[in-house]
mmCIF file of the C-alpha atoms, coordinates in Angstrom:
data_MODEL
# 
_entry.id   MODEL 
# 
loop_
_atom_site.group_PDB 
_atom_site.id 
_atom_site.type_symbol 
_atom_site.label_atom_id 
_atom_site.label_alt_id 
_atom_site.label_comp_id 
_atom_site.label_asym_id 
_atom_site.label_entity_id 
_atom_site.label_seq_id 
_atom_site.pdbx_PDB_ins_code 
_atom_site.Cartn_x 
_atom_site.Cartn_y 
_atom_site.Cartn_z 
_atom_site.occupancy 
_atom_site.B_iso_or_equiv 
_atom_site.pdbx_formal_charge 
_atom_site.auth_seq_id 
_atom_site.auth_comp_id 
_atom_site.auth_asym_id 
_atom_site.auth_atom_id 
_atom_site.pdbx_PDB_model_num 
ATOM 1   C CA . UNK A 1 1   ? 0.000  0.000  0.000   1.00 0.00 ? 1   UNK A CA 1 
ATOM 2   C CA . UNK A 1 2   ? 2.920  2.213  0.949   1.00 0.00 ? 2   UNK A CA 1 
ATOM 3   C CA . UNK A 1 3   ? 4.210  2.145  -2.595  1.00 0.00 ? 3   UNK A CA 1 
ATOM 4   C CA . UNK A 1 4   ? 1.352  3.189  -4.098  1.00 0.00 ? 4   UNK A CA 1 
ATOM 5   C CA . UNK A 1 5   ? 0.616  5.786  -2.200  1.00 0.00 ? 5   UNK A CA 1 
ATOM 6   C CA . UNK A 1 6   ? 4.223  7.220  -2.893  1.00 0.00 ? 6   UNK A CA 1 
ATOM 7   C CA . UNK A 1 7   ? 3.705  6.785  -6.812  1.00 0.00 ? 7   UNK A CA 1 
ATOM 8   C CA . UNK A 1 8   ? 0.455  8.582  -6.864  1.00 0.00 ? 8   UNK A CA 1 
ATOM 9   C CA . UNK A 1 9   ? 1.666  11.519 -4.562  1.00 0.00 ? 9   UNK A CA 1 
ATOM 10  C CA . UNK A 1 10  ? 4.701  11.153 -7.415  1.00 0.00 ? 10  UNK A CA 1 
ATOM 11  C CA . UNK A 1 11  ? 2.826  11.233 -10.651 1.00 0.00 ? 11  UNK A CA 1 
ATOM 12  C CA . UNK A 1 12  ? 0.561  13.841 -9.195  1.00 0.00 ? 12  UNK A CA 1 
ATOM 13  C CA . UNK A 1 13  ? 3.163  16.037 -8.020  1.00 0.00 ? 13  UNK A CA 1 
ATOM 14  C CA . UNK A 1 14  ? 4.699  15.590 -12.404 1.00 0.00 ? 14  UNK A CA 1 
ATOM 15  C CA . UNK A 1 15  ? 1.637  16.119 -13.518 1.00 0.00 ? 15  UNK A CA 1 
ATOM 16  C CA . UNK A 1 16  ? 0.924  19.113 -11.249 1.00 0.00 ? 16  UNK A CA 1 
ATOM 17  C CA . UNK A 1 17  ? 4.473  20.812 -12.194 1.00 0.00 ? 17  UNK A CA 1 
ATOM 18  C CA . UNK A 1 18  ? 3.900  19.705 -15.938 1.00 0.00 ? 18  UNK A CA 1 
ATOM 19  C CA . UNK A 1 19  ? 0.505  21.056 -16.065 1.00 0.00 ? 19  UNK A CA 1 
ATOM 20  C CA . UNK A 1 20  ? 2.049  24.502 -14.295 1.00 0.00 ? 20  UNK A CA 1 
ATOM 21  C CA . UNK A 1 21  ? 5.048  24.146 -16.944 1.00 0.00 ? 21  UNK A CA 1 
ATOM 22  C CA . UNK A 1 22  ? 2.710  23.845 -19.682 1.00 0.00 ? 22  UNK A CA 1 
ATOM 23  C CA . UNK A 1 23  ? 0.036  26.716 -18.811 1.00 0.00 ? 23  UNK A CA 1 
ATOM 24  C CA . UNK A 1 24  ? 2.678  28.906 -18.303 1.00 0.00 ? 24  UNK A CA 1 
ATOM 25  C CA . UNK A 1 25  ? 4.256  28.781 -21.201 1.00 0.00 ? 25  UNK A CA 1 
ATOM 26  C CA . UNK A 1 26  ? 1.558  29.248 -22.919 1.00 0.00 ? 26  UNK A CA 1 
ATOM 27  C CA . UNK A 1 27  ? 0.883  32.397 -20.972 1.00 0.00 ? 27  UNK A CA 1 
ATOM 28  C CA . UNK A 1 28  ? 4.827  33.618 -22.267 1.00 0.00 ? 28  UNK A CA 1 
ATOM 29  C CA . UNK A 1 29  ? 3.562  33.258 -25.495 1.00 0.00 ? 29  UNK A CA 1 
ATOM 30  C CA . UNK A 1 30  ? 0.082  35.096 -25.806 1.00 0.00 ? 30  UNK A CA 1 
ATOM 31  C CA . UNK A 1 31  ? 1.097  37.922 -23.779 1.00 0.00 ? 31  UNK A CA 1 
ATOM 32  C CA . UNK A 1 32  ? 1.084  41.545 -24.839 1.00 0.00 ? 32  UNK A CA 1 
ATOM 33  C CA . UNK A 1 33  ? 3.131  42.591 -22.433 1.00 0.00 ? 33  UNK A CA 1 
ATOM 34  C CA . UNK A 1 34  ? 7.265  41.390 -22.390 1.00 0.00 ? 34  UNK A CA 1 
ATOM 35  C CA . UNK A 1 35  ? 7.855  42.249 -18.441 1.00 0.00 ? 35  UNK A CA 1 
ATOM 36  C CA . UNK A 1 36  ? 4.820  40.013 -17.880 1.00 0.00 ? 36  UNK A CA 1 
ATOM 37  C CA . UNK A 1 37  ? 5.775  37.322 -20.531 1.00 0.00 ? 37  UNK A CA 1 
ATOM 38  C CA . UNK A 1 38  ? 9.124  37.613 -18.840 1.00 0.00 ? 38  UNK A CA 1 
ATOM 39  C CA . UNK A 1 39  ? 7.963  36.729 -15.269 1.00 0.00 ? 39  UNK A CA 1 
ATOM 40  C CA . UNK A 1 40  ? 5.601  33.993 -16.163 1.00 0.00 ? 40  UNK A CA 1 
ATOM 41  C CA . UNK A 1 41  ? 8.815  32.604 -17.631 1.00 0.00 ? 41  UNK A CA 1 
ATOM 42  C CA . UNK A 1 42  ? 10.186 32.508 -14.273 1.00 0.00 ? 42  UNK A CA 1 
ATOM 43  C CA . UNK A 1 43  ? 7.415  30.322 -13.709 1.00 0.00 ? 43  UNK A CA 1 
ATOM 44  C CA . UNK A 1 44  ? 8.168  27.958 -15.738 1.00 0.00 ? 44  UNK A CA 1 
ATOM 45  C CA . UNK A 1 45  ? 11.713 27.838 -14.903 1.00 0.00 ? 45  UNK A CA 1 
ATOM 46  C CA . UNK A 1 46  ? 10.868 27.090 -11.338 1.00 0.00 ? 46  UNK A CA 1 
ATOM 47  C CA . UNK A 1 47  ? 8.487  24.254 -12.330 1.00 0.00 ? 47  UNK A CA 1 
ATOM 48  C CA . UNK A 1 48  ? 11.064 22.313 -14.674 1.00 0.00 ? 48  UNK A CA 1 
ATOM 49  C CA . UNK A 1 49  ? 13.296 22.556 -11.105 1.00 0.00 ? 49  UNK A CA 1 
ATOM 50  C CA . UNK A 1 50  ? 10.529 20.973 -9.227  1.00 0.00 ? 50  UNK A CA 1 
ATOM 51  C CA . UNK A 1 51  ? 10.669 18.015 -12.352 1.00 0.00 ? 51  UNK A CA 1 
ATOM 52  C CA . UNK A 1 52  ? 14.250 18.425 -11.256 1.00 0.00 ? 52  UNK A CA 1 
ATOM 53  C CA . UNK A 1 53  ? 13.732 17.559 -7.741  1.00 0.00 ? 53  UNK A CA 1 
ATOM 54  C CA . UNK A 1 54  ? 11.656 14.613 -8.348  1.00 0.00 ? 54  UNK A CA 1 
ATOM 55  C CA . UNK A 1 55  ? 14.090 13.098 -10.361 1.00 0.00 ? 55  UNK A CA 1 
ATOM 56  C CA . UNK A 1 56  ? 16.207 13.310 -7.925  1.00 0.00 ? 56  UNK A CA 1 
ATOM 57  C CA . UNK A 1 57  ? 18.955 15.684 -9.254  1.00 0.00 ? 57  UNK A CA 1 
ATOM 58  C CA . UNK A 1 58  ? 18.360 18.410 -6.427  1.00 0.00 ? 58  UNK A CA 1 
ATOM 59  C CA . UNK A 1 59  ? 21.560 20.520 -7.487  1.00 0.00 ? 59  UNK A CA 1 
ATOM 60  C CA . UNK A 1 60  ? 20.255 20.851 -11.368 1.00 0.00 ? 60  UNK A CA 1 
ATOM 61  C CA . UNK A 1 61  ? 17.090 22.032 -10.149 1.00 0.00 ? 61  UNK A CA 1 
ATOM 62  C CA . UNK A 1 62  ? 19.281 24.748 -7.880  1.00 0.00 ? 62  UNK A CA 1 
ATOM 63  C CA . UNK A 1 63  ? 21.767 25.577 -10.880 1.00 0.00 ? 63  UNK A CA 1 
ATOM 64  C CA . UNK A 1 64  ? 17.942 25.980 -13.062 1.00 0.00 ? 64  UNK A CA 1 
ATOM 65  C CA . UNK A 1 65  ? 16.612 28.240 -10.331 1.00 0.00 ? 65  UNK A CA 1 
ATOM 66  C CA . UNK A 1 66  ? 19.603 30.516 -10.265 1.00 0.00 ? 66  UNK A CA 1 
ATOM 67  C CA . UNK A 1 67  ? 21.118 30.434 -14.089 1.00 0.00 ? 67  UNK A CA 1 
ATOM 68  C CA . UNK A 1 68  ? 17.560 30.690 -15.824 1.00 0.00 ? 68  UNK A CA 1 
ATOM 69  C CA . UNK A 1 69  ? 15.262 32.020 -13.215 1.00 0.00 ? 69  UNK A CA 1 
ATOM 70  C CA . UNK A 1 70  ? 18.055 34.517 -11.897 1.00 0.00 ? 70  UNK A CA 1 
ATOM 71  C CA . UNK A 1 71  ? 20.578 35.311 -14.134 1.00 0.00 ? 71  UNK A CA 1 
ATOM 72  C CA . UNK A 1 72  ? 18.970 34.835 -17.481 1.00 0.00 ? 72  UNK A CA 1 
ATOM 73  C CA . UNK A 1 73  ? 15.758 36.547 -16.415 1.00 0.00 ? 73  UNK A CA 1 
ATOM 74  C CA . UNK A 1 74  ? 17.158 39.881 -14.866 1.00 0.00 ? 74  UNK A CA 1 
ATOM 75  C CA . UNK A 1 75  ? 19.349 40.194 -18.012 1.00 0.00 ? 75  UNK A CA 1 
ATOM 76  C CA . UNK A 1 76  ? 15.925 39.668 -20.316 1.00 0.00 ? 76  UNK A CA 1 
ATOM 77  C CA . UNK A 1 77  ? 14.547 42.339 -18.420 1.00 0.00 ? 77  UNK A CA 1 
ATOM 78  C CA . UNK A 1 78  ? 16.793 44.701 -18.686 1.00 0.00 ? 78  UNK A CA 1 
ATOM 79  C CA . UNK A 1 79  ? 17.048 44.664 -22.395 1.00 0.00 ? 79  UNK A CA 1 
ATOM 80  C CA . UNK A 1 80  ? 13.598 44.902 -22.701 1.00 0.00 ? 80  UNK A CA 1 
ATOM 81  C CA . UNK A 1 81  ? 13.445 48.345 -20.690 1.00 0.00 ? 81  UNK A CA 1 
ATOM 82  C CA . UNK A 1 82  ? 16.952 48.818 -22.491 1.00 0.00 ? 82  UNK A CA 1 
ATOM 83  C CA . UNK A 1 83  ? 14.615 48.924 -25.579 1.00 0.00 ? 83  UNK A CA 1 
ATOM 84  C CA . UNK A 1 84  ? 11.824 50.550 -26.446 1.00 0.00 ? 84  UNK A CA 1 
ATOM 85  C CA . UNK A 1 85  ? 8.858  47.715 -26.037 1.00 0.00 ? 85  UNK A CA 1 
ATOM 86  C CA . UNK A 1 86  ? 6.922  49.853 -28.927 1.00 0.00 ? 86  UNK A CA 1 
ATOM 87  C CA . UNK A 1 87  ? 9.572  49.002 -31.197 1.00 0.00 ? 87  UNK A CA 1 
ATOM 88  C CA . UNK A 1 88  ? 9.577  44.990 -30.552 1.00 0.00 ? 88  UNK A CA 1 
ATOM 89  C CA . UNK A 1 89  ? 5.476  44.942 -31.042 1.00 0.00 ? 89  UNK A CA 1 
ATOM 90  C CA . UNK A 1 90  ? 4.868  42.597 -33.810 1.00 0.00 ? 90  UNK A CA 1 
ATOM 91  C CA . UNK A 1 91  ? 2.556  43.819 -36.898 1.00 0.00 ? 91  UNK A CA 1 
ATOM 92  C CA . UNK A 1 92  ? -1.088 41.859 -36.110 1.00 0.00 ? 92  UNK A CA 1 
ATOM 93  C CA . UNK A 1 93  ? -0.829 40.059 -39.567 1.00 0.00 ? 93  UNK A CA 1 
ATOM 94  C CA . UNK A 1 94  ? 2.666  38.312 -38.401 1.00 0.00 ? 94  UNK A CA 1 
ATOM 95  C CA . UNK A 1 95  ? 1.360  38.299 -34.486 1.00 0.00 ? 95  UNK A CA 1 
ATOM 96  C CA . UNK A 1 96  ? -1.587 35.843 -35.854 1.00 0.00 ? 96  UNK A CA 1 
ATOM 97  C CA . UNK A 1 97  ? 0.660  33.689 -38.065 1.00 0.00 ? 97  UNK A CA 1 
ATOM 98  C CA . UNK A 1 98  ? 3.072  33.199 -35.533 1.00 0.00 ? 98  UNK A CA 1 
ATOM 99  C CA . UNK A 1 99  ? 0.349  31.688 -33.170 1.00 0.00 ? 99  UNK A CA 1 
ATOM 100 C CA . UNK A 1 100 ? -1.075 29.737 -35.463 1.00 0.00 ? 100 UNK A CA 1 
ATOM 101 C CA . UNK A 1 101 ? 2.453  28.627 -36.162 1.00 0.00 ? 101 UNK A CA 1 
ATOM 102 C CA . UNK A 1 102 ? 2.431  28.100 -32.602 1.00 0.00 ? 102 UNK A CA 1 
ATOM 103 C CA . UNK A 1 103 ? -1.039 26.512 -32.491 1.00 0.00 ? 103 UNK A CA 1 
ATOM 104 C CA . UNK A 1 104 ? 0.050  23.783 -34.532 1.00 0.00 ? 104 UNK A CA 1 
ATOM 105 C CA . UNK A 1 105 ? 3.303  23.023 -32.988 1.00 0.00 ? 105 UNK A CA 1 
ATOM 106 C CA . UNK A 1 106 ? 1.761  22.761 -29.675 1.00 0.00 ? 106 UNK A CA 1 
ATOM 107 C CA . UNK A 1 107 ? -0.997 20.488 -31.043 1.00 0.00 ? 107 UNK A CA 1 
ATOM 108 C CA . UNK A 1 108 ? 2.126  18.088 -32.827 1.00 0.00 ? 108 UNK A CA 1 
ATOM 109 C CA . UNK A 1 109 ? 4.065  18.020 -29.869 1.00 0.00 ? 109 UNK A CA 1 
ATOM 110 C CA . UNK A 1 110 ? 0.791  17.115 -28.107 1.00 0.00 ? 110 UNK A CA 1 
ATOM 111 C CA . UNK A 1 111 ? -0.170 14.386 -30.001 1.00 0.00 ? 111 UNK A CA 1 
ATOM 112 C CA . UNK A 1 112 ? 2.979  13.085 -30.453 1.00 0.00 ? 112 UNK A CA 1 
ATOM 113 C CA . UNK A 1 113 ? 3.338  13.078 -26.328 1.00 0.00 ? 113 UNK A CA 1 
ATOM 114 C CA . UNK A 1 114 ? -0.130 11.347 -25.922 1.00 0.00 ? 114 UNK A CA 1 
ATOM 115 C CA . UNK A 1 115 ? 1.489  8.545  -28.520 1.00 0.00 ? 115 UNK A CA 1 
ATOM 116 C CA . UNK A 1 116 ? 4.095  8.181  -26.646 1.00 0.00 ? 116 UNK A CA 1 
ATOM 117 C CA . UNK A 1 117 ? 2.667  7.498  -23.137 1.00 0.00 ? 117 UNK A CA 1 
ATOM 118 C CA . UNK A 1 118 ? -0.204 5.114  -24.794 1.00 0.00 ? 118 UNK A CA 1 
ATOM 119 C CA . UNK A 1 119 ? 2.748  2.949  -25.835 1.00 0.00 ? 119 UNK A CA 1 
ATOM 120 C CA . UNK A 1 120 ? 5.021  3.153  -22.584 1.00 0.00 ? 120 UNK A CA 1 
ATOM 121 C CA . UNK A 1 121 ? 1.311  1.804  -20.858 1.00 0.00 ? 121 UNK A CA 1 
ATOM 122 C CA . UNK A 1 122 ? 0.934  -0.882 -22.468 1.00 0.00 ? 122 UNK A CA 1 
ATOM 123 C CA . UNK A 1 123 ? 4.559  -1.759 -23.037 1.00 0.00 ? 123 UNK A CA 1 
ATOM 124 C CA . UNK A 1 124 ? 5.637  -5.059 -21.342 1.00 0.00 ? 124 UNK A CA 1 
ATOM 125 C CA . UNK A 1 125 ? 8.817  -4.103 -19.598 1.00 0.00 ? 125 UNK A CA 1 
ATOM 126 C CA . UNK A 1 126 ? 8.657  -2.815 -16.417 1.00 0.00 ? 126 UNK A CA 1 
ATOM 127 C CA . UNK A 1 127 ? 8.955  1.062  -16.062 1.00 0.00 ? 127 UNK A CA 1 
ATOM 128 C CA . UNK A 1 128 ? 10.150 3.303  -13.415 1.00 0.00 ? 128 UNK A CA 1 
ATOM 129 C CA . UNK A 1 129 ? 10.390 7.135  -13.085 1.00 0.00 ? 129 UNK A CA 1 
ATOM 130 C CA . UNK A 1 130 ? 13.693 7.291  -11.915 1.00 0.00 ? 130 UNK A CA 1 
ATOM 131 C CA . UNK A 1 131 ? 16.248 7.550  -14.147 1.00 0.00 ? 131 UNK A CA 1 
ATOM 132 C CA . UNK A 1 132 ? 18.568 4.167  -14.812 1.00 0.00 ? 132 UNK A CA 1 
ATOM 133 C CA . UNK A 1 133 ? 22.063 5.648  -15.205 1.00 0.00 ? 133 UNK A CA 1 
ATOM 134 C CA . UNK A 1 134 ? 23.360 6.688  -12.091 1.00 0.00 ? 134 UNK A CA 1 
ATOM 135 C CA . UNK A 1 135 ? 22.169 10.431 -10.444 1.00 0.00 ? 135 UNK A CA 1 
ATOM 136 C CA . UNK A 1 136 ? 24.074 13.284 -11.791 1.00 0.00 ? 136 UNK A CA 1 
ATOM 137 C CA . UNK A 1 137 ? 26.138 14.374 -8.366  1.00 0.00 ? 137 UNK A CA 1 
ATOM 138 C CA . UNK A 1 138 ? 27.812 17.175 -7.859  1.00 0.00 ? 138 UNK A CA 1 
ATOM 139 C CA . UNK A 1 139 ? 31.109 15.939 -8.231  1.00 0.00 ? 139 UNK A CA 1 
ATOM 140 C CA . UNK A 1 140 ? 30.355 14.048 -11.328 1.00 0.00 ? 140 UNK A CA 1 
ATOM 141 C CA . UNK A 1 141 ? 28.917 16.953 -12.941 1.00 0.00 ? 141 UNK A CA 1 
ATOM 142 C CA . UNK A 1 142 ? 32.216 19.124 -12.326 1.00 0.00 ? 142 UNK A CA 1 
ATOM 143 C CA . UNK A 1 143 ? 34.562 16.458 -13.500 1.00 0.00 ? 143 UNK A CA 1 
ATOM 144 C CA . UNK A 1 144 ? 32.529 16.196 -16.992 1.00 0.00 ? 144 UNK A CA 1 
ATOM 145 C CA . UNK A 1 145 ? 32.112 20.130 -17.094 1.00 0.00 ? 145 UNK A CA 1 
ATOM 146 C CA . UNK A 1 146 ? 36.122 20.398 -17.030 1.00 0.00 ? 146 UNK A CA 1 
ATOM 147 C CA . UNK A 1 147 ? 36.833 17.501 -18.899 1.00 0.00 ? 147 UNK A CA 1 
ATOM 148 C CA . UNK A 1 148 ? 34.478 15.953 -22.069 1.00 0.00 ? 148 UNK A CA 1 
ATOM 149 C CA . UNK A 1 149 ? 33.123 19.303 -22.382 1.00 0.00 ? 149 UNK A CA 1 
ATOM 150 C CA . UNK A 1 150 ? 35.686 21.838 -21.789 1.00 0.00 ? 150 UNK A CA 1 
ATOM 151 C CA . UNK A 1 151 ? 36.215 23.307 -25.169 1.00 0.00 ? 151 UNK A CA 1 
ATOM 152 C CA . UNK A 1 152 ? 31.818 23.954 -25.233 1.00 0.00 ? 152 UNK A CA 1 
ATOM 153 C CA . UNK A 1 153 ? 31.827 25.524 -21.546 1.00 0.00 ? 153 UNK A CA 1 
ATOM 154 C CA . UNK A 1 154 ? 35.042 27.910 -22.996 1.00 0.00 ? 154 UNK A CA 1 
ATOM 155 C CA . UNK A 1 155 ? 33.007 28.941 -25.927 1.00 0.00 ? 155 UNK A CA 1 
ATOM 156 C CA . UNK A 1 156 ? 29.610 29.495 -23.695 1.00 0.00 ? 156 UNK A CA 1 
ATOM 157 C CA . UNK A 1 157 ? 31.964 31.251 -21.219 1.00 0.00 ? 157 UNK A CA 1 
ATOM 158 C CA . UNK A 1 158 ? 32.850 33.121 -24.816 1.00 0.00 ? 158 UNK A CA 1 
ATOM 159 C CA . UNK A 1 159 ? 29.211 34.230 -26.034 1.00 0.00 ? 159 UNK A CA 1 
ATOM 160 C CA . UNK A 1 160 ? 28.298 34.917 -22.233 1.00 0.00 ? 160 UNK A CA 1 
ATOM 161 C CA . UNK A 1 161 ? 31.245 37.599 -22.610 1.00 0.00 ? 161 UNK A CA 1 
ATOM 162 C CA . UNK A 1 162 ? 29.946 38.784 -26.066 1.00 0.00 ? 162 UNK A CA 1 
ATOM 163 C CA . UNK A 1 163 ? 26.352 39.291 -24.961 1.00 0.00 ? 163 UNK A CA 1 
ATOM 164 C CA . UNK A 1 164 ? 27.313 41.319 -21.466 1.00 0.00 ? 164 UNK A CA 1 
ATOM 165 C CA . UNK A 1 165 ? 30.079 43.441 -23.762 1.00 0.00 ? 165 UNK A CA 1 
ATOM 166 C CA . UNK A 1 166 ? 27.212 44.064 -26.357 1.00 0.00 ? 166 UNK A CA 1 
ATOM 167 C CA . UNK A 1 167 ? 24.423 44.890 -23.674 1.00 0.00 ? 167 UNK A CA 1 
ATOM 168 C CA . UNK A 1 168 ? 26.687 47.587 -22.547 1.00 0.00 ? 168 UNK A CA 1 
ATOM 169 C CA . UNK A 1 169 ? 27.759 48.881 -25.850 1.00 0.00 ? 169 UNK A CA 1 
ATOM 170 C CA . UNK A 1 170 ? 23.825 49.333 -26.582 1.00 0.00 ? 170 UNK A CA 1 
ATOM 171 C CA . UNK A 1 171 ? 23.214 50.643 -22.807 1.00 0.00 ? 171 UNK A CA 1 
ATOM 172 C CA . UNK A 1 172 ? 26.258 53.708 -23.403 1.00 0.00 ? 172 UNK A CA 1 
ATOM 173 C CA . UNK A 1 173 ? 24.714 54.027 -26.926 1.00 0.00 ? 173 UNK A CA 1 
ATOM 174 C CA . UNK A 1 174 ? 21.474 54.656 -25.544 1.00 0.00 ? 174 UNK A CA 1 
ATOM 175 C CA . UNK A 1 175 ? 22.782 57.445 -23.512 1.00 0.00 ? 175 UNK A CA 1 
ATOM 176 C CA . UNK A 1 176 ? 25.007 59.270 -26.098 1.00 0.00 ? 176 UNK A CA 1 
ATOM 177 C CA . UNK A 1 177 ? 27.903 57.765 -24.702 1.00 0.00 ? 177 UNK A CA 1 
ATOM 178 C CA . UNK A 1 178 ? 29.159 57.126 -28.310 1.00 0.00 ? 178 UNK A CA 1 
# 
């Protein structure tokens, strides 16, 4: 009985973060306003951590919470009161074919997601939620970050450095600086 009980309270809390995920995104995408679209993203953001959490991979739902939700946000944000919002409004006639663009994609995905999960149900093997390769710890994760994939964190570290330089360049700009 005690296993059950845990994998209910488990696939309830997915499907409760998924659901949040899912709605929330959707509310990034059909707002009119970018400050708003911008903190509903945080929302998301904190859901996939909670996904994190369940699959037991606490410190990638930490490093999601303060990269994306933190970092990545407050930098969004201030580019889009860098700019003027007027300027990044969409015409109405592209505004409606990107969300039917949108529309469709979502209802793809969708399907395609539904397929899937019919098929894992009434597969024969035996399933579990947590992952089968061992949990991504610490320690392994800063081992692989400094050496398989060195030369792609130098180059991130590399476009992180171009973004911040150009963000300022646009910021003195923006004042006369230049």
């Amino acid at each position: 009985m005690a296993g059950t009980v845990s994998e209910t309270i488990y696939a309830l809390s997915f499907y409760s973060l998924a659901v949040m995920c899912v709605v929330a995104a959707l509310v990034v995408i059909s707002a009119r306003n970018y400050v708003v679209s911008a903190l509903w993203l945080v929302v998301c953001f904190v859901g996939v951590a909670g996904i994190y959490v369940l699959l037991k991979a606490p410190f990638l739902a930490m490093v999601q919470i303060l990269v994306y939700a933190g970092a990545i946000m407050v930098l969004f944000v201030m580019l889009v009161m860098l700019m003027d919002a007027g300027k990044l409004e969409p015409g109405a006639r592209l505004q409606g074919v990107i969300r039917s663009l949108a529309a469709v994609a979502g209802a793809v995905i969708m399907l395609a997601l539904i397929t899937l999960s019919s098929s894992m149900a009434r597969s024969k093997t035996e399933w579990s939620p947590w992952p089968v390769v061992e949990p991504g710890t610490t320690e392994r994760i800063g081992a692989d970050l400094f050496t398989r994939y060195a030369l792609p964190f130098e180059a991130l570290t590399l476009l992180l450095l171009a973004a911040v330089v150009s963000a300022l360049y646009l910021a003195r700009r923006q004042e006369g600086g230049e």
